[in-house]
Backbone as a chain_set.jsonl record, in Angstrom:
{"seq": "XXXXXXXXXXXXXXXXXXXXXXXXXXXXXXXXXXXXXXXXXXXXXXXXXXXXXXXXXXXXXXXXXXXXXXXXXXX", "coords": {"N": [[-2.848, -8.853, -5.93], [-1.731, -11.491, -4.109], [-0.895, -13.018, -0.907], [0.383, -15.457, 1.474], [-0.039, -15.485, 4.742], [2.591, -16.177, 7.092], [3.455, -14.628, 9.661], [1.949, -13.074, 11.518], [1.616, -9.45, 12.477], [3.9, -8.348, 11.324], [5.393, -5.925, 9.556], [5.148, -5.134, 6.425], [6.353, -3.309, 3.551], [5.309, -1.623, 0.916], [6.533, -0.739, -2.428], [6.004, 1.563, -4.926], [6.338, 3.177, -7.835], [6.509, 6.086, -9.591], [5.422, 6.925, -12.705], [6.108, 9.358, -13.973], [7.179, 12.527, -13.023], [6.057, 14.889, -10.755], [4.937, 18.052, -9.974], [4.168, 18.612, -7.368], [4.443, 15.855, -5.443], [3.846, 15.69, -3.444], [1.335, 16.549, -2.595], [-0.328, 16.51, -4.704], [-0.466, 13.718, -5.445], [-2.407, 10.862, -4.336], [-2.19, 7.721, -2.746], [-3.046, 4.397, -2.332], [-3.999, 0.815, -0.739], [-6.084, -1.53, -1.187], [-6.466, -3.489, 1.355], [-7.289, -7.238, 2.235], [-8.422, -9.831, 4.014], [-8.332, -12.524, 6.944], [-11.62, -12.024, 8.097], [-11.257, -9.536, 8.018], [-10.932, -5.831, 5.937], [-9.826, -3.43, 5.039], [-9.213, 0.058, 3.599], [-5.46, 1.31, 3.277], [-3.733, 3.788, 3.192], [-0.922, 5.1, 1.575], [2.254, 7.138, 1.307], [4.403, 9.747, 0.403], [7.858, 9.306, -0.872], [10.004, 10.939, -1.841], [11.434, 12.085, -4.85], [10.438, 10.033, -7.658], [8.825, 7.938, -5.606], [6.654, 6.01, -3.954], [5.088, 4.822, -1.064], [2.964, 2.326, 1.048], [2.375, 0.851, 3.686], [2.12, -2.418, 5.226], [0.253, -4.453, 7.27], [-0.642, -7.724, 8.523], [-3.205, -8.889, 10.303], [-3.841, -11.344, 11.525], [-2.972, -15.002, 10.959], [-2.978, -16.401, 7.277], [-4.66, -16.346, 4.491], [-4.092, -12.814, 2.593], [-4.81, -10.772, 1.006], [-3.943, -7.572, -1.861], [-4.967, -4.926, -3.488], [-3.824, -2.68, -5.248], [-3.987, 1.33, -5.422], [-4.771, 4.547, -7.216], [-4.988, 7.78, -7.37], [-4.366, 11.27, -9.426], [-4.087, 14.458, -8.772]], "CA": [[-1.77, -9.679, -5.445], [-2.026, -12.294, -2.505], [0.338, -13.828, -0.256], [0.04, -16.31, 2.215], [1.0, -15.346, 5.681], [2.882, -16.714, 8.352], [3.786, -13.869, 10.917], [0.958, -11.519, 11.759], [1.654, -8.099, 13.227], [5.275, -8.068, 10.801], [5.026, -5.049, 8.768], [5.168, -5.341, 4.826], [6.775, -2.396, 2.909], [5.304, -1.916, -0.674], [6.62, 0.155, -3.141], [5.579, 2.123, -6.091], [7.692, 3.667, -8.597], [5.472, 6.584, -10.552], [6.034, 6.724, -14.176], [6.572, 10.54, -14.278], [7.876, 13.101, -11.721], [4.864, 15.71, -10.321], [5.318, 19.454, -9.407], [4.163, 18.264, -5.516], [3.784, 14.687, -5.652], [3.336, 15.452, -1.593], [-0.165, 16.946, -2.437], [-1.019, 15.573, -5.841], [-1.271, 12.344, -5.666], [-2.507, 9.429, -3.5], [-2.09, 6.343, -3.113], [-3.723, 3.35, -1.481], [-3.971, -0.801, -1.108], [-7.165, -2.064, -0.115], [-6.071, -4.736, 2.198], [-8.341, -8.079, 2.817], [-7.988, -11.004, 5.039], [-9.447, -13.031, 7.766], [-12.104, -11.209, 9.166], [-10.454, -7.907, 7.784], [-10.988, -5.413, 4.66], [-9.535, -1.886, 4.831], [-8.149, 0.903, 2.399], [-4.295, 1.948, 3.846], [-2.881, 4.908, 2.445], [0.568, 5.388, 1.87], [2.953, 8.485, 1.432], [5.147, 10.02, -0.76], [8.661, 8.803, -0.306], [11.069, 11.468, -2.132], [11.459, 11.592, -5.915], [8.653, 9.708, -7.822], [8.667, 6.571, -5.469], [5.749, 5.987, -2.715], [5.136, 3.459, -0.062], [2.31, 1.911, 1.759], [2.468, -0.268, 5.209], [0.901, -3.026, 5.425], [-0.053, -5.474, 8.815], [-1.716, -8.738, 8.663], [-3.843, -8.71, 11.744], [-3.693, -12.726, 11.58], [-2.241, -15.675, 9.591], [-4.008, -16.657, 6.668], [-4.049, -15.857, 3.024], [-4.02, -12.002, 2.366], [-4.927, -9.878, -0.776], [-4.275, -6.312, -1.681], [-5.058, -4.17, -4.772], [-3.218, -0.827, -5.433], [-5.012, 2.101, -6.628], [-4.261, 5.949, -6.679], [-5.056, 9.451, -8.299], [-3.472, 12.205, -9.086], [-4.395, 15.577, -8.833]], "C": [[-2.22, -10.318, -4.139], [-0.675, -13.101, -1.818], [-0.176, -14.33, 1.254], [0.9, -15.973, 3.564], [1.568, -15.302, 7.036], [3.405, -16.3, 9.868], [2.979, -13.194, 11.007], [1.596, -10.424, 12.666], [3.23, -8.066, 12.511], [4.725, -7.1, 9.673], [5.445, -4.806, 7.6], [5.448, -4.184, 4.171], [6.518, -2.38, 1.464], [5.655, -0.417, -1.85], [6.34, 0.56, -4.19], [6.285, 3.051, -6.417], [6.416, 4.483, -9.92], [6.173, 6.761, -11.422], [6.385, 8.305, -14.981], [6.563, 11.323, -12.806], [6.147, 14.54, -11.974], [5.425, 17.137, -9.703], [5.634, 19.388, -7.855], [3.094, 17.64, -5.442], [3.15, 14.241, -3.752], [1.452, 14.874, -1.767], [-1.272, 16.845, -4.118], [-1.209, 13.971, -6.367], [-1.21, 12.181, -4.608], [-3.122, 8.595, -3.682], [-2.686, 5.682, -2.273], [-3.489, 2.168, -1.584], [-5.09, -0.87, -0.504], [-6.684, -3.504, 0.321], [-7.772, -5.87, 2.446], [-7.899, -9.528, 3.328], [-8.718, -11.706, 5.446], [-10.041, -11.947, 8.712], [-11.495, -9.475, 8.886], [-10.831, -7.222, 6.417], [-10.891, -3.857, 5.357], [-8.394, -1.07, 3.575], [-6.891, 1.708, 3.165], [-3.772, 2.883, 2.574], [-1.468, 5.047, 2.603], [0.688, 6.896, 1.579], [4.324, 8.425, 0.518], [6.855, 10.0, 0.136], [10.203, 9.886, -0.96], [10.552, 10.829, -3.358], [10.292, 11.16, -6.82], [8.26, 8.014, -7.153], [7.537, 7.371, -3.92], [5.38, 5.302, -2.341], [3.602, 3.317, 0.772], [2.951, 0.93, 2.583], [1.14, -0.972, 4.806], [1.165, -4.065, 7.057], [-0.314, -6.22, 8.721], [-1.494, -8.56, 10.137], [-3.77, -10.088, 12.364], [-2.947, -13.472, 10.486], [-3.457, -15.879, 8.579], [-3.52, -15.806, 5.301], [-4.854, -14.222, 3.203], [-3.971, -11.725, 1.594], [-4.782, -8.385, -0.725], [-4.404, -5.868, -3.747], [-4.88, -2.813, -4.618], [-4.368, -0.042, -6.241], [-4.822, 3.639, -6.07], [-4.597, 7.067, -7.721], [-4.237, 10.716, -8.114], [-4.198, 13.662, -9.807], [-4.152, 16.515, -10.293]], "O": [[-2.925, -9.779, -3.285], [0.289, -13.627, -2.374], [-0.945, -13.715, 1.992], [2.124, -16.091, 3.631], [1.162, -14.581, 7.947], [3.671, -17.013, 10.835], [3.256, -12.207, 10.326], [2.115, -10.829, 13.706], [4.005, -7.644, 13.369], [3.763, -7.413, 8.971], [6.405, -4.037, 7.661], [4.333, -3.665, 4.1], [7.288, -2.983, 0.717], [5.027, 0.639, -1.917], [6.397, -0.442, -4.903], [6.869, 3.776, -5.611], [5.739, 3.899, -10.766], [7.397, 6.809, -11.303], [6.776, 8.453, -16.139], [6.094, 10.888, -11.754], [5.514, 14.865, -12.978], [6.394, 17.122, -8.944], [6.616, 19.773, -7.22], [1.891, 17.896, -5.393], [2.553, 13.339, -3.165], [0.744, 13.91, -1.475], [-2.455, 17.055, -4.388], [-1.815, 13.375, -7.258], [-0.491, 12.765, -3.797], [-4.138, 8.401, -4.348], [-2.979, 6.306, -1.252], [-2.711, 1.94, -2.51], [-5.246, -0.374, 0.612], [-6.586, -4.469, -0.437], [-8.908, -5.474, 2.708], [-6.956, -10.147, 2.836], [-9.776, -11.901, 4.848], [-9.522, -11.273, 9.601], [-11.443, -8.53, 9.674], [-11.1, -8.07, 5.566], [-11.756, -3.312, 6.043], [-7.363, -1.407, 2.991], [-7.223, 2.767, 3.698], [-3.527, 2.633, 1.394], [-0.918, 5.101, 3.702], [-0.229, 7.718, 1.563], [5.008, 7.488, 0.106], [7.091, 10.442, 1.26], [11.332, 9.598, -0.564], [9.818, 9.847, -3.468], [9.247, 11.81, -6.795], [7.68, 7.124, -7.776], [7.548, 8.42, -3.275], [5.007, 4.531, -3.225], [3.125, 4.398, 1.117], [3.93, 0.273, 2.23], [0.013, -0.674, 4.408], [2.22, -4.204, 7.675], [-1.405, -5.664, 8.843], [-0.54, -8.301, 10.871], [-3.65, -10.162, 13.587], [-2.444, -12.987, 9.472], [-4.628, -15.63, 8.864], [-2.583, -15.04, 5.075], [-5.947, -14.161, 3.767], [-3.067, -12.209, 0.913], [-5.319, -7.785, 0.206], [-4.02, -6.42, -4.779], [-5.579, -1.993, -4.023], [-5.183, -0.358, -7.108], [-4.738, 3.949, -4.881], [-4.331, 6.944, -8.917], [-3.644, 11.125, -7.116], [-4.656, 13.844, -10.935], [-4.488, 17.699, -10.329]]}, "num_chains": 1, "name": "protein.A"}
């Protein structure tokens, strides 16, 4: 996914909705986005949000078009 974007340092909330419920989805799964930008490429980890939903933050550091790709395992 990419999005084009016009506030840097506003913080982006993404959610994920797992497709079955986990004994302890604390410490069996995780999740990630590798974030990429201008001048930027890192993997942010999110956290387990209650239930089977879990969230990553994201930042753009600048404007400019932004890409991320989800990706996660589970224990």
């Amino acid at each position: 996914m990419s999005t084009a974007l016009k506030h840097p340092w506003q913080t982006i909330e993404l959610e994920f909705v797992a497709e079955r419920e986990y004994d302890n989805p604390y410490c069996d799964v995780e999740i990630w986005v590798d974030l990429t930008g201008p001048d930027f490429e890192k993997r942010i980890f999110g956290f387990w949000d209650g239930e089977n939903r879990f969230i990553v933050r994201i930042v753009a550091t600048s404007p400019g078009v932004w890409r991320w790709n989800s990706g996660s395992t589970v224990e």
